[in-house]
ZAMARGU-4260 file (C-alpha; in steps of 0.2 Angstrom, whole numbers, plus 5000, padded with zeros to 4 digits):
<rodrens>
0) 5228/4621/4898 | 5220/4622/4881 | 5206/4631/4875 | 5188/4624/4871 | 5183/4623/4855
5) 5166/4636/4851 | 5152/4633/4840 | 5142/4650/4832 | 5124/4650/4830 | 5115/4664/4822
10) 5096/4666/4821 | 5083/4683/4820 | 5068/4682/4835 | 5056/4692/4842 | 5064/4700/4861
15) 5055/4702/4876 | 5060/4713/4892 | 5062/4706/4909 | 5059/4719/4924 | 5067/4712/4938
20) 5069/4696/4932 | 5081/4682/4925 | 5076/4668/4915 | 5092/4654/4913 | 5090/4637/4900
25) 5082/4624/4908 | 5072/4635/4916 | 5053/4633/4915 | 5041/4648/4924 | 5028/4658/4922
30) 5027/4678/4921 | 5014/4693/4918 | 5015/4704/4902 | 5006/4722/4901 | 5016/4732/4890
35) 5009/4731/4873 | 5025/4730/4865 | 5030/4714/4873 | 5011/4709/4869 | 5016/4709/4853
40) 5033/4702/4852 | 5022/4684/4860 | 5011/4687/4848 | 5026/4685/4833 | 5034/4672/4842
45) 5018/4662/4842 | 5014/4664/4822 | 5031/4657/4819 | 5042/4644/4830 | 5037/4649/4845
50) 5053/4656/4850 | 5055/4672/4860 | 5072/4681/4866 | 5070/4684/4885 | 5082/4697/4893
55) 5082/4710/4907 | 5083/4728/4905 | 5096/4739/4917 | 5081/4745/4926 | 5065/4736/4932
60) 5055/4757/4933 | 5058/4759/4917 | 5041/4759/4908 | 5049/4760/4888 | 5066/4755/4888
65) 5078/4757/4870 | 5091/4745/4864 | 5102/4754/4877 | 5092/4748/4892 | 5092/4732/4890
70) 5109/4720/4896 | 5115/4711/4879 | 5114/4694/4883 | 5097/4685/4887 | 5090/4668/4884
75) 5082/4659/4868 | 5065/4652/4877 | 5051/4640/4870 | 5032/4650/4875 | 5023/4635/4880
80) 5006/4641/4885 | 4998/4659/4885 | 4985/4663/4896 | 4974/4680/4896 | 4968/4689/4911
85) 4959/4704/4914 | 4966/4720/4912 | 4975/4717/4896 | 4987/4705/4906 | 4994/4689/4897
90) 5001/4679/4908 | 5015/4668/4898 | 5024/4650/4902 | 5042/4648/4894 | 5055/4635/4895
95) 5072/4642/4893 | 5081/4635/4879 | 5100/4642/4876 | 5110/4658/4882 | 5113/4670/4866
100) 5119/4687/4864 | 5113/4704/4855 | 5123/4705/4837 | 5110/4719/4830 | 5093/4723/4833
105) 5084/4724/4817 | 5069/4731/4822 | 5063/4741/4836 | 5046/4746/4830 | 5030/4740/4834
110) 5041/4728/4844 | 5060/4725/4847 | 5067/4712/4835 | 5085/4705/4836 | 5098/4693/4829
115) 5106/4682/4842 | 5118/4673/4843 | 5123/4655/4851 | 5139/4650/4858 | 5142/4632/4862
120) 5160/4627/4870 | 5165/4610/4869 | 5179/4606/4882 | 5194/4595/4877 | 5198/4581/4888
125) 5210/4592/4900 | 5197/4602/4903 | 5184/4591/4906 | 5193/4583/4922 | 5193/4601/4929
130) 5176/4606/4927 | 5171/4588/4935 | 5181/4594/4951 | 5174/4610/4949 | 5153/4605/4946
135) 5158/4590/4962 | 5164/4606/4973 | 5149/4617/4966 | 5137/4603/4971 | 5144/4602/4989
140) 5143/4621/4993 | 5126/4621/4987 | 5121/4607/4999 | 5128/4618/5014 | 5121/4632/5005
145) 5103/4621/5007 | 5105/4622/5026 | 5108/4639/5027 | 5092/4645/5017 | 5076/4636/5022
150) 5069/4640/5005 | 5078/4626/4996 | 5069/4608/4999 | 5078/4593/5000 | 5070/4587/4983
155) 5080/4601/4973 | 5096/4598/4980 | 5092/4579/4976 | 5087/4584/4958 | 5103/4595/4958
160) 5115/4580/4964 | 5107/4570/4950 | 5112/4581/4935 | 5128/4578/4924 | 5129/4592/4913
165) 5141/4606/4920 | 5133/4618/4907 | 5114/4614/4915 | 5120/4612/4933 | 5125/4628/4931
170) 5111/4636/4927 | 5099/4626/4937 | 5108/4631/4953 | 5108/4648/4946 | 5091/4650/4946
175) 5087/4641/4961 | 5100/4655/4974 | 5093/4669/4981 | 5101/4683/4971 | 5101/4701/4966
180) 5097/4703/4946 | 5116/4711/4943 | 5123/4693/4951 | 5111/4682/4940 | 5115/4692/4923
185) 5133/4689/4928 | 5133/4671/4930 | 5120/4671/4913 | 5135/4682/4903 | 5146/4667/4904
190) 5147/4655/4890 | 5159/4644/4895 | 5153/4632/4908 | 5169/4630/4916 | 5172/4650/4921
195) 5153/4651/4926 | 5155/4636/4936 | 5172/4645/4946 | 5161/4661/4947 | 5145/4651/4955
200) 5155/4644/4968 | 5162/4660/4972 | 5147/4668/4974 | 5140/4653/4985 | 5154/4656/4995
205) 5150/4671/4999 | 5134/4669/5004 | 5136/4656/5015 | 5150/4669/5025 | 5135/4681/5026
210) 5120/4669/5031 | 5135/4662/5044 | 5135/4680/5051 | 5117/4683/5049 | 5113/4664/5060
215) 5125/4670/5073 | 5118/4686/5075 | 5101/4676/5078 | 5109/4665/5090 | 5116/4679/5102
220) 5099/4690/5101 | 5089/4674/5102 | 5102/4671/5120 | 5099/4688/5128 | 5079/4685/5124
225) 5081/4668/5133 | 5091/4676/5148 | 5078/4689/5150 | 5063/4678/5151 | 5074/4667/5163
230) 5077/4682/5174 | 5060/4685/5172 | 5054/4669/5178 | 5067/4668/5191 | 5061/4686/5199
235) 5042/4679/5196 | 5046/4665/5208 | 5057/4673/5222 | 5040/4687/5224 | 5030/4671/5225
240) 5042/4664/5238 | 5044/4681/5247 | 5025/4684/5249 | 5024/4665/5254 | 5037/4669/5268
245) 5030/4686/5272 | 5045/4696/5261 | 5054/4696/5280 | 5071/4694/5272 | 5068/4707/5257
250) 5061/4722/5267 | 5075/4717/5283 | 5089/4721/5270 | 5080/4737/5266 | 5077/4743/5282
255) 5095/4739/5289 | 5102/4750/5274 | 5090/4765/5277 | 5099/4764/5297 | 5116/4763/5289
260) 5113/4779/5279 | 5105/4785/5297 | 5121/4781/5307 | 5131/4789/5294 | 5122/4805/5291
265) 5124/4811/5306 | 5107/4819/5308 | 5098/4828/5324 | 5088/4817/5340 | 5072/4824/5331
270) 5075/4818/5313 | 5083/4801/5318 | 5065/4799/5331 | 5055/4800/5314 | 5066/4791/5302
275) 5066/4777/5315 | 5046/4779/5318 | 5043/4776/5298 | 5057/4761/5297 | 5048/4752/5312
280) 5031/4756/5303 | 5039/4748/5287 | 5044/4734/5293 | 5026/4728/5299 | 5018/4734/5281
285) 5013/4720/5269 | 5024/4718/5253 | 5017/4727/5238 | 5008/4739/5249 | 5005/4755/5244
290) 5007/4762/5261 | 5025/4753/5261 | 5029/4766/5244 | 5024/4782/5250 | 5036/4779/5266
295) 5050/4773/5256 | 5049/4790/5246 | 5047/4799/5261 | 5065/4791/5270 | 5072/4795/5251
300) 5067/4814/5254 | 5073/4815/5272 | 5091/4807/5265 | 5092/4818/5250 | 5091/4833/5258
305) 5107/4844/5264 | 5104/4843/5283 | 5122/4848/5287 | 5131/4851/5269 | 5140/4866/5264
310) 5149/4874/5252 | 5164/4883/5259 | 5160/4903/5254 | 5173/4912/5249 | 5173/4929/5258
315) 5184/4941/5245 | 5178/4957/5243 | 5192/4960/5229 | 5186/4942/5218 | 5167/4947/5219
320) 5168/4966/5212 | 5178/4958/5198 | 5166/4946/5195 | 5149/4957/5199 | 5160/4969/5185
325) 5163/4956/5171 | 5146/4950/5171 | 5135/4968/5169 | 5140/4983/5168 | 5132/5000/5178
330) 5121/4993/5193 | 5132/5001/5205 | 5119/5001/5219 | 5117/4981/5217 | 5133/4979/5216
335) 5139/4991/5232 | 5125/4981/5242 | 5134/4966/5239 | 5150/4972/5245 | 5143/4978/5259
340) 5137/4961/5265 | 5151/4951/5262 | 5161/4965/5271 | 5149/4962/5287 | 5149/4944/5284
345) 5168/4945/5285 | 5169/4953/5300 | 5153/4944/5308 | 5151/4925/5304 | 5133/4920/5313
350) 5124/4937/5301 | 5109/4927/5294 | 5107/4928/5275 | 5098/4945/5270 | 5082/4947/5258
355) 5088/4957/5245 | 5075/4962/5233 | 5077/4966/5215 | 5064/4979/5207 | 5063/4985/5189
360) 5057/4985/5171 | 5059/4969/5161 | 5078/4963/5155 | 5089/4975/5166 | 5097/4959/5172
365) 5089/4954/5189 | 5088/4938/5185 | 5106/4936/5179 | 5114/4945/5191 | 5109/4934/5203
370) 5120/4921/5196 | 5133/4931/5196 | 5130/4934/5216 | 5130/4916/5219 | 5146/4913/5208
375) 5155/4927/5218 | 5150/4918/5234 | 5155/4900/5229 | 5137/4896/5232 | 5126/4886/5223
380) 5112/4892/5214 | 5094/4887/5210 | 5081/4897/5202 | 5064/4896/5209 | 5051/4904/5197
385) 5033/4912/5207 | 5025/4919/5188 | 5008/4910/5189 | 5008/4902/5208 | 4992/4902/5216
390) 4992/4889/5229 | 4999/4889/5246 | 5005/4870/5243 | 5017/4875/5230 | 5028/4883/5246
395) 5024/4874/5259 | 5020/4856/5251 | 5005/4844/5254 | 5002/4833/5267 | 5007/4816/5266
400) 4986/4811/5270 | 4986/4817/5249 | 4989/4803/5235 | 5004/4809/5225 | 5009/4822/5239
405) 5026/4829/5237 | 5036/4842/5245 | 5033/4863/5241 | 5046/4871/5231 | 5057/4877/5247
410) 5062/4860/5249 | 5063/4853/5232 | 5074/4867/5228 | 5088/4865/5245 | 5087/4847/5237
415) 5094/4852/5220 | 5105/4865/5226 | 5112/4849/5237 | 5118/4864/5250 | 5110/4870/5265
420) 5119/4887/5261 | 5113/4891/5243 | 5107/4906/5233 | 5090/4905/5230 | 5082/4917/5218
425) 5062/4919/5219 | 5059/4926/5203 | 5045/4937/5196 | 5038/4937/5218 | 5024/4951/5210
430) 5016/4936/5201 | 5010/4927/5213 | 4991/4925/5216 | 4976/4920/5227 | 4962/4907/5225
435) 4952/4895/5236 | 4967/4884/5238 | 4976/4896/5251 | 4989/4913/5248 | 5006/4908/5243
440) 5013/4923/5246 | 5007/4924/5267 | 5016/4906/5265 | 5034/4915/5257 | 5032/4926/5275
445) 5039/4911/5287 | 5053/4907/5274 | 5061/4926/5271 | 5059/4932/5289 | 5074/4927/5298
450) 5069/4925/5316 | 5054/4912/5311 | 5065/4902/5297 | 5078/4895/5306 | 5066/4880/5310
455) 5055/4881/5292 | 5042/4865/5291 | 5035/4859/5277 | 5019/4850/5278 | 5027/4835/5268
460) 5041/4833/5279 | 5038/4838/5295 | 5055/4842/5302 | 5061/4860/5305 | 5075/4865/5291
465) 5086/4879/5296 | 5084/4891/5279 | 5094/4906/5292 | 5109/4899/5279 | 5100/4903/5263
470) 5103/4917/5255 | 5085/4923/5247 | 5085/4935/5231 | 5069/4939/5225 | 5064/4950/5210
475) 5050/4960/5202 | 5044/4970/5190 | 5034/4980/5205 | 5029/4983/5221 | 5012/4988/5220
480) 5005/4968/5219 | 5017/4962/5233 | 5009/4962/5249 | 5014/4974/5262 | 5018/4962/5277
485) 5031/4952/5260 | 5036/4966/5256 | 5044/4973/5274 | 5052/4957/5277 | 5064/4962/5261
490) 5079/4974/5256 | 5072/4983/5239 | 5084/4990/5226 | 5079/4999/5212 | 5084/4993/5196
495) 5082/5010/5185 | 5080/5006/5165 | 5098/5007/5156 | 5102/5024/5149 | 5108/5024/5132
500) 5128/5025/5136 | 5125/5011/5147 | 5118/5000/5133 | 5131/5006/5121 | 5146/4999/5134
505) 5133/4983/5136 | 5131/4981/5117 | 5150/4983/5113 | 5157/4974/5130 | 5144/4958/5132
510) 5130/4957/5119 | 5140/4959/5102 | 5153/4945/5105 | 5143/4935/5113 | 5131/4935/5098
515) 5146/4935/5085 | 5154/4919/5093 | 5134/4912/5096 | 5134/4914/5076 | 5153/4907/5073
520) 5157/4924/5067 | 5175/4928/5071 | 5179/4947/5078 | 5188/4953/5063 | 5174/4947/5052
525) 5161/4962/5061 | 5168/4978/5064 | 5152/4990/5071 | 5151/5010/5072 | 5147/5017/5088
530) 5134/5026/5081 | 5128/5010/5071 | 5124/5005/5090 | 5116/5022/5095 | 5105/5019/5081
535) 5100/5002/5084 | 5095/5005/5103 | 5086/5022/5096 | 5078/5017/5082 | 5077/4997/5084
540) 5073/4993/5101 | 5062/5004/5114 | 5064/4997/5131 | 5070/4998/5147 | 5081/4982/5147
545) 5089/4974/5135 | 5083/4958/5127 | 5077/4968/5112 | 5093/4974/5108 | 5101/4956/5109
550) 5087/4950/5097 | 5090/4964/5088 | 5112/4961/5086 | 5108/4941/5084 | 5097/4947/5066
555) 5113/4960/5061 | 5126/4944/5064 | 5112/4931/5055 | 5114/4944/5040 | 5131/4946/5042
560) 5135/4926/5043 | 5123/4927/5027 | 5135/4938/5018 | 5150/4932/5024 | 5144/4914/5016
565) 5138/4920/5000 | 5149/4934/4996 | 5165/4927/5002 | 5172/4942/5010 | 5183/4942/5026
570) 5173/4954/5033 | 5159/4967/5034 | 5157/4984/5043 | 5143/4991/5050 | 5140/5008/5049
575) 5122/5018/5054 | 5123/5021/5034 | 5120/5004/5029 | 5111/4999/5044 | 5092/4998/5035
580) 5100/4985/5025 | 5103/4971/5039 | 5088/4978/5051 | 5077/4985/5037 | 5064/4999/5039
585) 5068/5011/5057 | 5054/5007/5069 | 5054/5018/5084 | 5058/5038/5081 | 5062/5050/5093
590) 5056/5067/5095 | 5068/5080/5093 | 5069/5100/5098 | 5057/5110/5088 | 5066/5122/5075
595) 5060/5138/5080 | 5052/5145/5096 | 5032/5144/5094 | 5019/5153/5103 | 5007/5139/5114
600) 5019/5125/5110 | 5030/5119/5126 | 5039/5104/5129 | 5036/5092/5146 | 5048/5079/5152
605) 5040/5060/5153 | 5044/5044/5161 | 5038/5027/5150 | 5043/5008/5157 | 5054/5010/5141
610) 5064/5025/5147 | 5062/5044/5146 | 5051/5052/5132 | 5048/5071/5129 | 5031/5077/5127
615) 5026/5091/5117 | 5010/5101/5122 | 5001/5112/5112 | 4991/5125/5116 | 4975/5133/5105
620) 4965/5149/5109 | 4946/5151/5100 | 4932/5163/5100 | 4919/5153/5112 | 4912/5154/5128
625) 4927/5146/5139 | 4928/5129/5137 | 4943/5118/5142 | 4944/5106/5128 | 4959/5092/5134
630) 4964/5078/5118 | 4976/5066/5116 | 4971/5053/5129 | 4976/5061/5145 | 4972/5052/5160
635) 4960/5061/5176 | 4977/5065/5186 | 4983/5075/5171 | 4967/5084/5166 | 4965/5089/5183
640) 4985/5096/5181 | 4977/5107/5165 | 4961/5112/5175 | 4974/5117/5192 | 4986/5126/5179
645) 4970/5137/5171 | 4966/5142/5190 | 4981/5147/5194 | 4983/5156/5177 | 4967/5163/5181
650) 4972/5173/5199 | 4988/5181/5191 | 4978/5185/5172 | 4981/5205/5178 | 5001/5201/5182
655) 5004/5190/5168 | 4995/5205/5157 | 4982/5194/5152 | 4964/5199/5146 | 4954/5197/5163
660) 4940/5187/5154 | 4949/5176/5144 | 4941/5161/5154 | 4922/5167/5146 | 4928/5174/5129
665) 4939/5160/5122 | 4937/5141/5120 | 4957/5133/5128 | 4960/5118/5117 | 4973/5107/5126
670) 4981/5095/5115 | 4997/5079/5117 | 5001/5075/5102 | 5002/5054/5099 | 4984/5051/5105
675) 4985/5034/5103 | 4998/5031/5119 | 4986/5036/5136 | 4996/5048/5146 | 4994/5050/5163
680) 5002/5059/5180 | 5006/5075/5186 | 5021/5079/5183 | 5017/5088/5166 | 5008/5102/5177
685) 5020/5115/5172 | 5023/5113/5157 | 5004/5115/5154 | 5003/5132/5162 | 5020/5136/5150
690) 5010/5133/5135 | 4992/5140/5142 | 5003/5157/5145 | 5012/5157/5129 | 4996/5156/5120
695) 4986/5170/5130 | 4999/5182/5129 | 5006/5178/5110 | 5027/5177/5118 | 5034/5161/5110
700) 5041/5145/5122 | 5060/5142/5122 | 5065/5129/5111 | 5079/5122/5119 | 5068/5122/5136
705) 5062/5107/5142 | 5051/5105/5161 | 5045/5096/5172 | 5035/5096/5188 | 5017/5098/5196
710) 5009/5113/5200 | 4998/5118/5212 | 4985/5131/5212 | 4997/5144/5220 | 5010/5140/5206
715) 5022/5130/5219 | 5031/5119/5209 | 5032/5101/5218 | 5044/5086/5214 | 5041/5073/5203
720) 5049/5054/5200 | 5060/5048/5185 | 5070/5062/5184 | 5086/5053/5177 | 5076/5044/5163
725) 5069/5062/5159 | 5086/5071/5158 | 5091/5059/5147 | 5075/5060/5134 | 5079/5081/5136
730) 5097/5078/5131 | 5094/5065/5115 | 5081/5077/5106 | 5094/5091/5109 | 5086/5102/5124
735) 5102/5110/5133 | 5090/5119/5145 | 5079/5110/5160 | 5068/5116/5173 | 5065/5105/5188
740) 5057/5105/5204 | 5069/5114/5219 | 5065/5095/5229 | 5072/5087/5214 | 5089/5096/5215
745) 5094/5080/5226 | 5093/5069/5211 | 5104/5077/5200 | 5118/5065/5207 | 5111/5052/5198
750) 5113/5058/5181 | 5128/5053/5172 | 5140/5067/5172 | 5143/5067/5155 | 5124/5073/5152
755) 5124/5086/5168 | 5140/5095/5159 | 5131/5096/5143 | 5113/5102/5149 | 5110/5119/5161
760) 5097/5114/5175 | 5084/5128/5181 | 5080/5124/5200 | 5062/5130/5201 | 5050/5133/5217
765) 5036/5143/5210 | 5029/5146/5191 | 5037/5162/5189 | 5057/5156/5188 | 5047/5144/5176
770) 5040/5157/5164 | 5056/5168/5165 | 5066/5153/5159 | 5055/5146/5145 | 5047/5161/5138
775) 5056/5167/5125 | 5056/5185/5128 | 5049/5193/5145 | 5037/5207/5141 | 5027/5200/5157
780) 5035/5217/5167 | 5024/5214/5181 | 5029/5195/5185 | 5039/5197/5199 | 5050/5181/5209
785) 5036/5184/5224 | 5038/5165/5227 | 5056/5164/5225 | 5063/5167/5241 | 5048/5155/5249
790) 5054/5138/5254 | 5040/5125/5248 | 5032/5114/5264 | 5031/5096/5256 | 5023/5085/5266
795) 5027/5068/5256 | 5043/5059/5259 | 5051/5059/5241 | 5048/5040/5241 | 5030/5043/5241
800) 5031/5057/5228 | 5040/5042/5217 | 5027/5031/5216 | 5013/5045/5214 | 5022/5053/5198
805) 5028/5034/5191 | 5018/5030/5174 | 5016/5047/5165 | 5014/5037/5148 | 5010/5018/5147
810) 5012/5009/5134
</rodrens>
């Protein structure tokens, strides 16, 4: 095929950037000029020829584009008529003349000035027969493309069919196709009418493809539309039929599949009396009553509940202590409990489920043992939370009289346990409350007694439901807000806060690789000290659970994680050295053994929610007239313990060699250091004396002797609680040496054995082993052990005595 031939033209015009937009030959349109340099480029244009070179810059944001924004080939335009509007806005009317390109731009100050250049090809004859074909096949595909885009009228397409000119059709169907800028300057680059002829059609192509996808799309959504408003109508008209006819036929089929699910289920005489009663009730109820709905959810209830399913328990004593010893560590007591009842269940199967009832500070793991419980037993589990209940409907339901009634939480729960033999775990029971609208907790009295819930009836329902099956766990904080009748009907087990050893083996063992995979650490990337643990619970965290501890390791893994990314190392060790750097500043201190025995300085034993505390008394004599001065925020049971010990003091002042009018000569100044924390209980009676006898006499207080215990006028010395939290306290601050109450010997068991080999215990009964053991030398000849062959009478039962020495410091 030969070549067409190419005429050059070369002229110098004034040039004018497009912004979003292309302007082809043949092309007449109007447009807006602000920017003052395209101001003046009209403004040359129209002093000479009235010629103007019209091309687009790259991009439309660009406020002040340079000789490299702008595409290089443009338009040679005729401005036919200038318009001003306000604002400094021109609004300009231009025929589009010839395609030219860019050669030079001879001036780009105080507007762009270029010289262009024209190209004109001239086909041969060969040529000419191919670009006929081609402008025939162009015109065609933009007829079809006409029907595809509603924007095109039939008067251009008509106008289109009637031009000759391959080099103008071209352009005119150009201009006239919805395109982006880039296709338009592609077509506009091309001089030769034959290529820009092959790459219009191939662009038409294409967007007929896409308008063909786009119309089908519209068809299939514009179907489903159709189909729903036609099922629409059609569900319109069968209600109108059916409340012509009664709805007979629609609430038949109902009720006949209600009796199926009856038949099946293979319920008791009473429930299928009811469940009949409400279906025959149905079935004379008008359709779209309101009445007809409340029934229908009712029947729902009655067939959702488990009347007669049950998981198979698995009875294996061997299975549930390794399970019960996966998921926590320590708990013993908990744990032995729940061995004992599966060995009774074993050997008895008709024992009714026991009331087992949790006690103890905050994050010990009442509530998560219970999982493991019901996991152990192959029994479903549901949580039931009491924090905040208040009426007496939340257990037992509202009656059905009630809009929107709806079954209490007893049910609701066996519903989405889907077992009539579940755990159920009534958390935080001590937070339930009274108002006007009735006391849940008289209501929680039928449910955890076993000889009145085998037959439990919930207002909404009003069907007996066997809960002897249920195995009820309940927890709290304590014991004092549960009321007495509740309380009697459960099993309590203490839950005592974790001693430091325990949360060590519970840091390293649950919390640390549960946080490290939580944080997508691996476990060679954190290698922790034990002592970097130590100092976390020590110094981090002060609380008789854990939940601060586990906030505590997720921050050391964030920091780790941190390090790990940014640092690239493989992995990072944690020592109690470096410690402050992922955890910061240490919050919490603990008192340590004073250095040096001091005179009027003794240290008590104290029991906090947190854990044990040591408690540091100090003692100071004055010239006055006998006043007992107490500070430090002592509470009236422990003032009364300082008053008790300066009594007793008083009736042994000649024994003790004391002066015998100390009480009328000196001012006693009592003081517990940490005044901000109210302190309050007995149990810090003799360490009161200690210090009140250390001072009057001048003989120091042992510094590695620690005490606890109440005192009575007489210098008995009675029990206290806590004792194993206190031991613990003693032995952290470094005290090797403990004096406690003879009735508190019993407790000792309790203390991990690894503490009692390290610590010597002092079995008191009177105040005079007391000072013998803490005073630092004995010059007190005359005290003699006249109390310590007595045996003390104590009338409280040691459960009693717990709950009167509980909160010695509250914080």
């Amino acid at each position: 095929m030969s070549d067409a031939r190419k005429v050059v033209k070369k002229q110098e015009l004034p040039l004018l950037p497009l912004r979003g937009l292309t302007v082809f030959p043949y092309m007449i349109l109007h447009f807006d000029v602000g920017r003052v340099k395209s101001i003046k480029a009209l403004e040359e244009a129209m002093i000479n020829n009235q010629l103007i070179f019209l091309v687009t810059q790259r991009d439309a944001k660009n406020d002040s584009p340079n000789a490299d924004d702008i595409y290089k080939i443009g338009t040679i335009s005729k401005v036919k008529q200038l318009l001003k509007l306000p604002g400094d806005t021109i609004r300009v009317l231009v025929e589009g003349i010839s395609r030219a390109e860019i050669s030079e731009f001879t001036q780009t100050e105080p507007f762009f000035m270029a010289e262009v250049v024209e190209k004109i090809y001239v086909d041969d004859e060969e040529s000419k027969v191919e670009v006929e074909a081609l402008k025939r096949r162009v015109i065609s595909t933009f007829e079809e493309y006409s029907k595809f885009n509603n924007k095109i009228s039939p008067e251009t397409v008509l106008s289109v069919m009637s031009i000759d000119d391959a080099d103008q059709l071209s352009d005119i169907i150009t201009s006239n196709l919805s395109l982006k800028v880039e296709q338009k300057q592609e077509i506009l680059n091309e001089f030769q009418p034959k290529v820009r002829l092959e790459k219009l059609l191939e662009i038409i192509v294409k967007e007929i493809d896409i308008m063909q996808i786009e119309k089908d799309i519209n068809i299939k959504v514009r179907k489903q539309m159709d189909k729903m408003q036609k099922e629409y109508y059609l569900r319109e008209q069968l209600k109108a039929i059916q409340n012509e006819l009664g709805d007979k036929e629609g609430i038949t089929g109902e009720v006949e599949e209600y009796k199926r699910k009856l038949k099946e289920g293979n319920f008791c005489e009473e429930i299928e009396k009811k469940v009949l009663k409400e279906l025959d009730r149905l079935l004379k109820m008008p359709s779209g009553s309101a009445e007809g709905s409340v029934i229908r959810t009712y029947l729902d209830w009655i067939f959702d509940l488990p009347w007669n399913k049950k998981t198979d328990e698995i009875i294996d004593l061997e299975r549930a202590e390794t399970i019960l010893d996966e998921d926590h560590y320590g708990l013993e007591k908990v744990k032995e409990r729940i061995i004992e009842y599966l060995a009774i269940r074993k050997l008895k199967n008709d024992l009714k489920g026991p009331i087992l009832c949790l006690v103890g500070p905050p994050g010990v793991g009442k509530t998560s043992i219970a999982k493991s419980i019901a996991k152990a037993l192959n029994r479903n589990y549901v949580r039931m939370s009491l924090g905040g209940v208040r009426d007496e409907a939340e257990i037992r339901g509202h009656r059905r009289t009630y809009v929107g009634a709806m079954p209490g939480r007893i049910i609701a729960a066996l519903k989405q346990a889907d077992s009539k033999n579940p755990l159920i775990l009534l958390d935080e029971i001590d937070k339930m409350s009274n108002d006007f609208r009735g006391d849940p907790a008289s209501a929680m009295l039928e449910v955890l007694d076993g000889e009145q819930n085998f037959a439990f009836r919930d207002h909404y329902m009003e069907l007996p439901f066997d809960l002897s099956d249920v195995l009820f766990l309940t927890t709290a904080n304590s014991l004092d807000t549960i009321p007495r009748p509740l309380l009697d009907r459960m099993e309590v087990i203490s839950l005592t806060s974790y001693t430091e050893e325990e949360k060590v083996n519970i840091s390293t063992r649950y919390l640390f690789p549960k946080q490290i995979e939580a944080h997508g650490l691996k476990k060679e990337s954190v290698k922790v000290d034990e002592q970097a643990v130590r100092d976390i619970i020590n110094c981090y965290t002060r609380e008789a659970g854990v939940r601060n501890l586990e906030r505590q390791i997720a921050t050391v893994c964030r920091k780790v994680a941190k390090k790990l990314v940014s640092s690239k190392q493989h992995s990072i060790k944690i020592t109690s050295a470096n410690l402050e750097k992922f955890l910061g500043t240490k919050k919490y201190r603990y008192d340590k053994a004073n250095e040096k025995d001091d005179v009027g300085i003794a240290t008590g034993l104290a029991w906090t929610p947190v854990g044990g505390d040591t408690l540091s008394i100090e003692v100071n004599l004055m010239e006055g007239s006998g006043k007992l001065e107490l500070t430090g925020q002592l509470g009236d049971v422990m003032k009364e313990s300082a008053r008790a010990a300066m009594s007793f003091i008083r009736s042994k002042a000649q024994e003790y060699m004391i002066e015998k009018d100390f009480y009328s000569k000196y001012d006693i100044h009592i003081h517990v250091p940490e005044g901000a924390i109210p302190k309050d209980g007995p149990s810090a009676g003799i360490t009161l004396a200690t210090a009140m006898v250390s001072a009057l006499t001048g003989i120091p207080v042992k510094r590695n002797v620690a005490m606890t215990g109440e005192i009575t006028l007489r210098g008995r010395v009675l029990p206290i609680g806590g004792l194993k939290e206190k031991v613990l306290a003693a032995h952290r601050a470094g005290i090797d040496t403990i004096i406690i109450p003879f009735e508190n010997k019993k407790d000792l068991e309790d203390i991990p054995e690894v503490v009692r080999k390290k610590i010597k215990f002092v079995i008191a009964e009177g105040m005079d082993t007391v000072l013998n053991t803490a005073l630092a030398k004995t010059k007190l000849k005359s005290i003699k052990n006249t109390q310590g062959d007595e045996k003390v009478a104590v009338t409280k039962s040691h459960s009693q005595i717990h709950e009167v020495s509980q909160p010695i410091i509250e914080q």
